[in-house]
N, C-alpha and C positions, 0 to 999 in steps of 0.2 A: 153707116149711120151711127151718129155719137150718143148714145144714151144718157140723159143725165141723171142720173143715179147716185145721192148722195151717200157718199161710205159712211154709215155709221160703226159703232160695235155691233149691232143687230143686224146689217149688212154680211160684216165682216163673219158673225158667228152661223150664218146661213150658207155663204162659202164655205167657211173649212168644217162645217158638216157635208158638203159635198166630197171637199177635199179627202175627210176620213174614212168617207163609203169609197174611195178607191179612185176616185174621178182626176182628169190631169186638170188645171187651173184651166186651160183652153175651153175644154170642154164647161167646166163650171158657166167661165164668161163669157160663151156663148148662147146660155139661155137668157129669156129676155129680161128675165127678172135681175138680172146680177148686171154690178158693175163690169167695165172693162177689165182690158187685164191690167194694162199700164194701171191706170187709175188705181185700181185696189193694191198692185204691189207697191206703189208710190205712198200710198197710206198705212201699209204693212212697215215700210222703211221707216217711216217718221217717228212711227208711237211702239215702244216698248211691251202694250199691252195687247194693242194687235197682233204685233212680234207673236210675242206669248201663244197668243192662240194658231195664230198660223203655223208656227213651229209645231206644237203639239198633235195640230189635223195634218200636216206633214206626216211625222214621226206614225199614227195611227193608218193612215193612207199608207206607208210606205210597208205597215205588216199585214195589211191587204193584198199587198201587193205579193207578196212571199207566199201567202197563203195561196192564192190565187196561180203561182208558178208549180206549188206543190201539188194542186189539181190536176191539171194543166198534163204534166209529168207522170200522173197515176192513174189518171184515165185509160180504160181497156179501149181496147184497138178493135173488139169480137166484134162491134157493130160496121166498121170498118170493112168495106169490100177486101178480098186479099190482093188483088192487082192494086189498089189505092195505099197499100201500108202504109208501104213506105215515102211514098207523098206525106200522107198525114203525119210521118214520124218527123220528117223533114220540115213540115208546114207548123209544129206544134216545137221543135227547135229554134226554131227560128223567132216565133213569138214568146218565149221563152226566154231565150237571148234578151230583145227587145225590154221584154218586162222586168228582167234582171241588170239591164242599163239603169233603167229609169230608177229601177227599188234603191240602185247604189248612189245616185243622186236624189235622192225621195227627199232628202234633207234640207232645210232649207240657208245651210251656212255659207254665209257670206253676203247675202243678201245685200247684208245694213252693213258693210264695211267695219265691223266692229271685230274688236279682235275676241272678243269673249263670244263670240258667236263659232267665229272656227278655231279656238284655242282646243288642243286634246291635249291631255296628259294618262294617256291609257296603259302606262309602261306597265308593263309585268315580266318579273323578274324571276325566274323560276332558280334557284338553286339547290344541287342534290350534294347530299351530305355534308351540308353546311354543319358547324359547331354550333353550338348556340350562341355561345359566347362572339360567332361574325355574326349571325341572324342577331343578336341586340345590337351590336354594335352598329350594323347596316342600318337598325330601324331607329338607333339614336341620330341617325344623318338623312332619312330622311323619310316623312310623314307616311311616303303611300308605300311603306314595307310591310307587308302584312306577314304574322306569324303564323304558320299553319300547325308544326308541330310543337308542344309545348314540352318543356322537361317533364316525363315521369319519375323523375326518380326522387 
């Protein structure tokens, strides 16, 4: 059954508060109140400002999700029968896994075919006993050289 449910922003800002408490978009638009999925990622695609916000309940959603894996991982086992451990060590790996698939694609790049959405420029460039005189010159060619040590003398 096809919901008609107009996306608005008020829509859309009621989703990716779902999005940010950790919920997958499925689950979201499967309650009655929300648009579909098509629909809403179709609407997310178009407008820049929905962009915006879904990216951002993404990115929020997906340190839920880390959060959530670090639980998950540090929970004691003592309540745990001792014939079951190893089940649950297995049954809590696994979900684990799972949850650490989803968190590395939590992002929502690519979406909108746009190249500023999956462009990275994350290079880090670490060099030991650089001169200062290569570390300025490196950072006269180019922007994201950062100096860490500075002449004391």
């Amino acid at each position: 059954m096809v919901r008609p449910i107009t996306i608005t922003k008020e829509v859309v800002q009621k989703v990716c508060d779902e999005l940010a408490d950790g919920k997958s978009l499925a689950q979201v638009c499967r309650m009655e109140t929300m648009p579909s999925r098509s629909g809403f990622l179709y609407a997310v695609q178009r407008d820049d400002e929905l962009y915006e916000l879904y990216a951002r309940a993404r990115a929020i959603g997906a340190e839920m999700l880390g959060d959530e894996i670090v639980e998950i991982a540090s929970a004691s086992l003592d309540s745990v029968e001792p014939k079951a451990r190893m089940a649950e060590v297995q049954a809590r790996k696994l979900l684990i896994e799972a949850l650490k698939w989803t968190f590395a694609r939590a992002q929502p790049k690519g979406l909108r075919n746009k190249a500023e959405d999956t462009a990275q420029n994350n290079n880090v460039v670490i060099s030991w006993q650089a001169s200062l005189d290569d570390v300025s010159a490196r950072k006269a060619d180019d922007d994201n050289v950062l100096e860490l040590v500075s002449d004391a003398s």
